[in-house]
Every structure is written in C-alpha cells, then in structure tokens.
DODREN-611540 format. One record per residue (C-alpha): residue in three letters; chain; x, y, z. Coordinates in nm, 2 decimals, always signed. Layout:
% DODREN-611540
NUMI|aa|ch|px|py|pz
NUMI|ALA|A|X|Y|Z
...
//
This chain:
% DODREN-611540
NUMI|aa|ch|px|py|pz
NUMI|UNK|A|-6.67|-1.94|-2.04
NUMI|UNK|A|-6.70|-2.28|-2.09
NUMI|UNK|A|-6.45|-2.56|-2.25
NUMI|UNK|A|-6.29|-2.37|-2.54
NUMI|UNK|A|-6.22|-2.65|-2.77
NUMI|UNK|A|-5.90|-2.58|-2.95
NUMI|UNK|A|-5.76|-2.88|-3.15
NUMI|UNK|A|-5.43|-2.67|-3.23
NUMI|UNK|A|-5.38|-2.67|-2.83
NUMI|UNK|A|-5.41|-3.04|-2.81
NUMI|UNK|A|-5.12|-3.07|-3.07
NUMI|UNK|A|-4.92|-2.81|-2.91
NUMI|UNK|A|-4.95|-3.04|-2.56
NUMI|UNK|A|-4.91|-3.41|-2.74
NUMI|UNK|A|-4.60|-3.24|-2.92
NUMI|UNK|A|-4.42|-3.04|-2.64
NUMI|UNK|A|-4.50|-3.31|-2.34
NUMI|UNK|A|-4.43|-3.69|-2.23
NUMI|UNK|A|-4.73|-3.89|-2.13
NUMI|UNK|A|-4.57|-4.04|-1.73
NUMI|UNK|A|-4.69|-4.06|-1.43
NUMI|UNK|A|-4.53|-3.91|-1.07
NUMI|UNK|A|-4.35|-4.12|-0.87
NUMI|UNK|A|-4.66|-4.05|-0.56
NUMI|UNK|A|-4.95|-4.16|-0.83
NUMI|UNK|A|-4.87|-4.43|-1.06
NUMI|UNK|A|-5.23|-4.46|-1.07
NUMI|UNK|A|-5.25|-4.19|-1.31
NUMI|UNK|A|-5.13|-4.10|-1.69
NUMI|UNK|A|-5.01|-3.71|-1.74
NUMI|UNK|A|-4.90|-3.46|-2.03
NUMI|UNK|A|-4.56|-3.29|-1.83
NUMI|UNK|A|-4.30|-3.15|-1.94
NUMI|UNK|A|-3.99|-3.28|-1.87
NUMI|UNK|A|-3.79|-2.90|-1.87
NUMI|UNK|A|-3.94|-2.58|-1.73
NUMI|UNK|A|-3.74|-2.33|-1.99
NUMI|UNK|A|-3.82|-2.50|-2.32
NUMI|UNK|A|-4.21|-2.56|-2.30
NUMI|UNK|A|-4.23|-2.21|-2.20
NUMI|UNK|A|-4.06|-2.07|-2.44
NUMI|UNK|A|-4.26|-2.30|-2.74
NUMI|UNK|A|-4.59|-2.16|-2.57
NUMI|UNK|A|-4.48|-1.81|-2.63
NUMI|UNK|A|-4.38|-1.90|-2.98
NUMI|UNK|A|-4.71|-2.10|-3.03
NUMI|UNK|A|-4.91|-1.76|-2.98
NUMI|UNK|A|-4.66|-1.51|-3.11
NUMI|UNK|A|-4.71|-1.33|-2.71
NUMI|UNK|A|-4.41|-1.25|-2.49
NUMI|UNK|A|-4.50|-1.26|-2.14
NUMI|UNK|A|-4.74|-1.51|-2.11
NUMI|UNK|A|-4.78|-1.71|-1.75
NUMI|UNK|A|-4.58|-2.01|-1.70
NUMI|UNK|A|-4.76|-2.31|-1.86
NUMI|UNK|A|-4.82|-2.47|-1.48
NUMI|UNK|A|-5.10|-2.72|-1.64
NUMI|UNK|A|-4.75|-2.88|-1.69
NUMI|UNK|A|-4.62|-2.94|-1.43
NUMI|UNK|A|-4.74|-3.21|-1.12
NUMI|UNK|A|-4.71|-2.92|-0.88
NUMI|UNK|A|-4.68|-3.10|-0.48
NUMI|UNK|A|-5.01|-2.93|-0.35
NUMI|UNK|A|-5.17|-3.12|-0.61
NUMI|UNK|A|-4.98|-3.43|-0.61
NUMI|UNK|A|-5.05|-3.46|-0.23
NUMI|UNK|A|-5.44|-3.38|-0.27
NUMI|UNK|A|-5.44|-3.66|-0.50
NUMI|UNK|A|-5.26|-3.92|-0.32
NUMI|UNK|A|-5.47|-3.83|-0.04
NUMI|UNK|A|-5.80|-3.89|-0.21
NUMI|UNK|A|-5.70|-4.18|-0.41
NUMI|UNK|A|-5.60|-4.35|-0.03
NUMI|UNK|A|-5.96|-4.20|+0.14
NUMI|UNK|A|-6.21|-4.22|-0.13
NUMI|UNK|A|-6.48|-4.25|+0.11
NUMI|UNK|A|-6.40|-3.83|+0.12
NUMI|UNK|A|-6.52|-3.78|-0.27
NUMI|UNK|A|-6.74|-4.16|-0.35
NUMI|UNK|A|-7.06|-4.08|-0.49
NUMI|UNK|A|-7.04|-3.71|-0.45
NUMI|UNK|A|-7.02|-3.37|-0.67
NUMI|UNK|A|-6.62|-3.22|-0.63
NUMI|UNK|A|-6.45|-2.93|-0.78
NUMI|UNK|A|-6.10|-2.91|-0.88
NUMI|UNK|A|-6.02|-2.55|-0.82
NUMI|UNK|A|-5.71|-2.41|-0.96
NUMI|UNK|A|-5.67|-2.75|-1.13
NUMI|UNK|A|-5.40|-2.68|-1.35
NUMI|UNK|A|-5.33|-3.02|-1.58
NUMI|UNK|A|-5.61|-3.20|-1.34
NUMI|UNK|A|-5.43|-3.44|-1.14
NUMI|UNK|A|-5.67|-3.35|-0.85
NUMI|UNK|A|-5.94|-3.42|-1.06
NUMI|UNK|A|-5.87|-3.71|-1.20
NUMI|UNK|A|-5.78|-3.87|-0.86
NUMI|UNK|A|-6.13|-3.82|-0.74
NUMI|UNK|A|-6.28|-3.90|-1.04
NUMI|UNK|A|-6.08|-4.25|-0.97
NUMI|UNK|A|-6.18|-4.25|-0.65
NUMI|UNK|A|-6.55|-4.28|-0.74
NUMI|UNK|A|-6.64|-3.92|-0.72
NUMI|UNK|A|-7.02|-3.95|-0.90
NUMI|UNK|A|-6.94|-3.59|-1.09
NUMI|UNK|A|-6.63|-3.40|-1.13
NUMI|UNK|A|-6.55|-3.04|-1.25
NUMI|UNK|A|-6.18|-2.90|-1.31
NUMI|UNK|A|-6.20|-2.52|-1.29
NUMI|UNK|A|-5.89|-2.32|-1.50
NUMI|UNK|A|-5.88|-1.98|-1.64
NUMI|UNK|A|-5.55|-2.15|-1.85
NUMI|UNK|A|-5.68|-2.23|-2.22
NUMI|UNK|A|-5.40|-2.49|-2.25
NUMI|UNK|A|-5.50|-2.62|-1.95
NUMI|UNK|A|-5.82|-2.72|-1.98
NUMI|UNK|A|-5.72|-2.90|-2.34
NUMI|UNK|A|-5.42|-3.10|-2.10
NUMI|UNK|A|-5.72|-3.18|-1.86
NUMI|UNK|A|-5.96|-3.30|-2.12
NUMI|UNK|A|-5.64|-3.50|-2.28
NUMI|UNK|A|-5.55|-3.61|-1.94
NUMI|UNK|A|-5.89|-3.76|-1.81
NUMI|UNK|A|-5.94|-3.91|-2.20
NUMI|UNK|A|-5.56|-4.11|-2.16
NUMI|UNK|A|-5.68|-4.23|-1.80
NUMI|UNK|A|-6.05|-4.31|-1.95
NUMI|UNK|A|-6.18|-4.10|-1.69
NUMI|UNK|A|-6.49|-3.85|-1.69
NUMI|UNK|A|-6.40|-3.48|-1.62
NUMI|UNK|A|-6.60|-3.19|-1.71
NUMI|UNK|A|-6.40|-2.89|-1.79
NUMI|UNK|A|-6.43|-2.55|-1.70
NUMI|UNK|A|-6.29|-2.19|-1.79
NUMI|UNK|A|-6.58|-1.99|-1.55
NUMI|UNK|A|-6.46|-1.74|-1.28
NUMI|UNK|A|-6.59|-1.94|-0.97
NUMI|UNK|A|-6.43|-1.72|-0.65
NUMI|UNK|A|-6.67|-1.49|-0.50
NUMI|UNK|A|-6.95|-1.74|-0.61
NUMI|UNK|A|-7.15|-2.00|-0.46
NUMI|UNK|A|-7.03|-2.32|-0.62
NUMI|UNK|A|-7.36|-2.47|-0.65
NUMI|UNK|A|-7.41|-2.84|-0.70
NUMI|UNK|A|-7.11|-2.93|-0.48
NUMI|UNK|A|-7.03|-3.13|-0.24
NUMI|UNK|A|-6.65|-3.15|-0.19
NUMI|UNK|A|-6.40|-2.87|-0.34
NUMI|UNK|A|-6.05|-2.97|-0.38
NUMI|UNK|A|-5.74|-2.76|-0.44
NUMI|UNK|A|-5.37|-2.78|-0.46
NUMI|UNK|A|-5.11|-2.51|-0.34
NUMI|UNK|A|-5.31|-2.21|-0.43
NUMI|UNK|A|-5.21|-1.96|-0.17
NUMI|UNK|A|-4.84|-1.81|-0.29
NUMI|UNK|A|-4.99|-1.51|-0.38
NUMI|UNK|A|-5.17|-1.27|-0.14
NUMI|UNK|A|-5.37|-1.15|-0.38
NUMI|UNK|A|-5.51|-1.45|-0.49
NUMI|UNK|A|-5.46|-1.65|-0.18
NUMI|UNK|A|-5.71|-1.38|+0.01
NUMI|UNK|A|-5.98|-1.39|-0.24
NUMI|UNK|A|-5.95|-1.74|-0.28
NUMI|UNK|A|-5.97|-1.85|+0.07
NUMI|UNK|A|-6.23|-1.59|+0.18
NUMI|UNK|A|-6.42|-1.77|-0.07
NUMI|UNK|A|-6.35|-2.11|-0.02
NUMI|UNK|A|-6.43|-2.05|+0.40
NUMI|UNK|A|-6.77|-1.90|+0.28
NUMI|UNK|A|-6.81|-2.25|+0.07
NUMI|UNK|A|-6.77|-2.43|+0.43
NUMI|UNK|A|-7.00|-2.23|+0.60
NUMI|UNK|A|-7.23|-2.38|+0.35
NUMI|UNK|A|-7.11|-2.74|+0.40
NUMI|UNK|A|-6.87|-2.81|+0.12
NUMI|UNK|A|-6.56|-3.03|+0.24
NUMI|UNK|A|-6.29|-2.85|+0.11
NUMI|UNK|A|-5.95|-2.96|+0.15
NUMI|UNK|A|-5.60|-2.80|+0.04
NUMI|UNK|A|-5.25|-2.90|-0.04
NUMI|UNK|A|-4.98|-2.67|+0.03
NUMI|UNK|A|-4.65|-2.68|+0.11
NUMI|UNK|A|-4.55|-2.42|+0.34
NUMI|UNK|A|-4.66|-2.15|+0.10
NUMI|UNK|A|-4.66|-1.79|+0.28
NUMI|UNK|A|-4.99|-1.68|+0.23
NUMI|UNK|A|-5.19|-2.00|+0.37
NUMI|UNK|A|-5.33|-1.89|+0.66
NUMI|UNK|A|-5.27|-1.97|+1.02
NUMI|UNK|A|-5.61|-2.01|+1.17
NUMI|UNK|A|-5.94|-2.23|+1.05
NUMI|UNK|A|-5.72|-2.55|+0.95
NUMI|UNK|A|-5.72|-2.89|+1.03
NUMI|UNK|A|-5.43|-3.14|+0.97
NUMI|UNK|A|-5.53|-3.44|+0.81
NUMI|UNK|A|-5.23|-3.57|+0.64
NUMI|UNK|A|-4.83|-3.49|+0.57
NUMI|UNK|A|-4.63|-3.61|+0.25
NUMI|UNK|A|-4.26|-3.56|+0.13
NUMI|UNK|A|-4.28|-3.55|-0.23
NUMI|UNK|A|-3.98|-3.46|-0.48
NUMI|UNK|A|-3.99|-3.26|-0.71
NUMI|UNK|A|-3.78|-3.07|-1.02
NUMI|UNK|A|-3.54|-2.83|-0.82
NUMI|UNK|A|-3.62|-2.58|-1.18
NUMI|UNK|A|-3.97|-2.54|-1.02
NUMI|UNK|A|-3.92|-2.50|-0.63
NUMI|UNK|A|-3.64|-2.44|-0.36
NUMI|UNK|A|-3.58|-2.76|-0.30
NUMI|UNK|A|-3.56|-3.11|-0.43
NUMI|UNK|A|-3.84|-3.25|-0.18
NUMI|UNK|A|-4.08|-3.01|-0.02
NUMI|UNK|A|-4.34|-3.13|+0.27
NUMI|UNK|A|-4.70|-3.10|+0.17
NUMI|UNK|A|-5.00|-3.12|+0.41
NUMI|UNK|A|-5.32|-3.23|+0.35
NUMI|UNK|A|-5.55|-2.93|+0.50
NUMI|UNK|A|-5.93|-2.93|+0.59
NUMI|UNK|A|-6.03|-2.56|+0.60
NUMI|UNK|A|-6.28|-2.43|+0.83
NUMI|UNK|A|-6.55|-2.21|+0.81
NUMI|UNK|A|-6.41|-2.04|+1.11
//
C-alpha cells in the first residue's frame, strides 16, 4: 500500500490538533494533540468504529523525540544517505533526518491518519518525506542506508518480529539506531549505547512525567 491520500483525514488532524513544537526539538513544527482522551474519542466518532488503536501519530512519543534530537545533533549519521523511519508514527524521526541532510527519506506507518499527519507535518516544516503504508518487517529494506526507529519494542509480539528483522537489516549493513525508554521487551544483548536523554512528557501517556531515553545502535549480533 502506498500513501492513501485522504483529504477528509487532513481536516480531521488540522481540526482536532495544535501545530507546536517539543520542548527537545524546536527545530521542528508538529500536529499533537494537546489531550490523550478527546482526540481519541473524535477519531472513533470520525469513522463511526469503537475500538480503534490510540491515535499515537499524535503524540511526540520519547523514543522518537530522542532519535530525533540525536540525529539533528550528529547529522553526519544520516547526510547524503537513504533512511527509513520505521514505526514513524506523526514522523518526527523523519523529519529530523530529513533536516539533517538525509539525501532520501521514507516514513513507514500502517496508521492511515498517520501518514496524512506526516505528509502535513514534513509540508509545515517544508521538508521532503515520502510516505509509506507497505508491511516492511520480514523484508529486505532495499535502497537503505540508515533505518531509524523510536520506542518500538513494548510489545513482545511486535518487538520480536521487529528486532529479528531490524538485526537481519545490520547484517546487511544498515545503521540502525533505536530510541527506547526502558521498554520491557528491548533486548539485552546486540546494543550499543550511543547517547542518554531525560525528556518530559504528558503523565496521560506514560508512568512518569520525565522518562530516560537511550539512543541505541543495534547489532547484527
């Protein structure tokens, strides 16, 4: 699937969000909501569905806020090559390396609302970001140099599939880096510190008002 263009989505995310920044990357305009309950509750209502997944495109989650701030302070990591933002949610990640110089740029989301915040996201920062709705894990991500990705191990289910995939990407000699903050299911073997932020955030969203965040290269093992 590529970019399902939906103008009715873009309305729904100008209408229901504020166009900010985050404290950690004033660098970079975002759609967020600015309460967890309410947006949620307008998505269901928006397409008449109970039970639909939390709308996390809106949200500047700290995985991905750290990812960013990390790239946007080492561009040398992503200048001039191909990255993937995986999991990319509203696309901070992507945006930050697009910023950074990044000479092509894909945001990956199974989320139809997110990949319309991510194409309104890169057009309010006048940035260049291809959008994506294909099913990349268990793939070769061909045509890529660097693969970013932000807090995307609390679930096992996803978090084994995911980095099982992501570790068989660095045996092929993609740079991939994570943000996570303490989640359970990261694993702990394979990674390499490169960096440590405290970043607040909404208490509606996590367990506490400022969660530490490292900056992870994963190996191949």
């Amino acid at each position: 699937m590529t970019d399902p263009y939906d103008s009715d989505h873009d309305a729904f995310i100008v209408g229901n969000t504020l166009l900010t920044t985050v404290p950690l990357i004033p660098e970079l305009l975002l759609h967020l909501a600015t309460e967890v309950t309410p947006l949620w509750q307008a998505t269901e209502d928006t397409l008449s569905t109970i039970g639909l997944p939390p709308p996390y495109w809106a949200f500047a989650w700290v995985g991905g806020q750290a990812v960013a701030r990390y790239i946007l302070d080492h561009p040398e990591i992503v200048r001039g090559r191909r990255v993937l933002d995986f999991a990319a949610g509203g696309g901070l990640i992507g945006l930050a390396a697009a910023r950074a110089g990044a000479v092509e740029v894909t945001a990956v989301e199974i989320d139809s609302f997110a990949l319309a915040a991510i194409r309104l996201n890169a057009a309010a920062n006048g940035l260049s970001v291809t959008v994506s709705g294909e099913a990349v894990v268990g793939r070769p991500a061909s045509a890529v140099d660097v693969i970013l990705a932000g807090d995307v191990c609390y679930e096992r289910p996803m978090a084994e599939a995911v980095i099982v995939w992501l570790r068989s990407e660095a045996a092929r000699g993609v740079v991939v880096i994570i943000g996570d903050p303490g989640r359970s299911y990261l694993p702990r073997t394979g990674l390499t510190a490169l960096a440590r932020y405290s970043i607040a955030i909404s208490a509606d969203i996590e367990d506490s008002a400022v969660k530490a965040t490292t900056i992870w290269r994963l190996e191949a093992e």
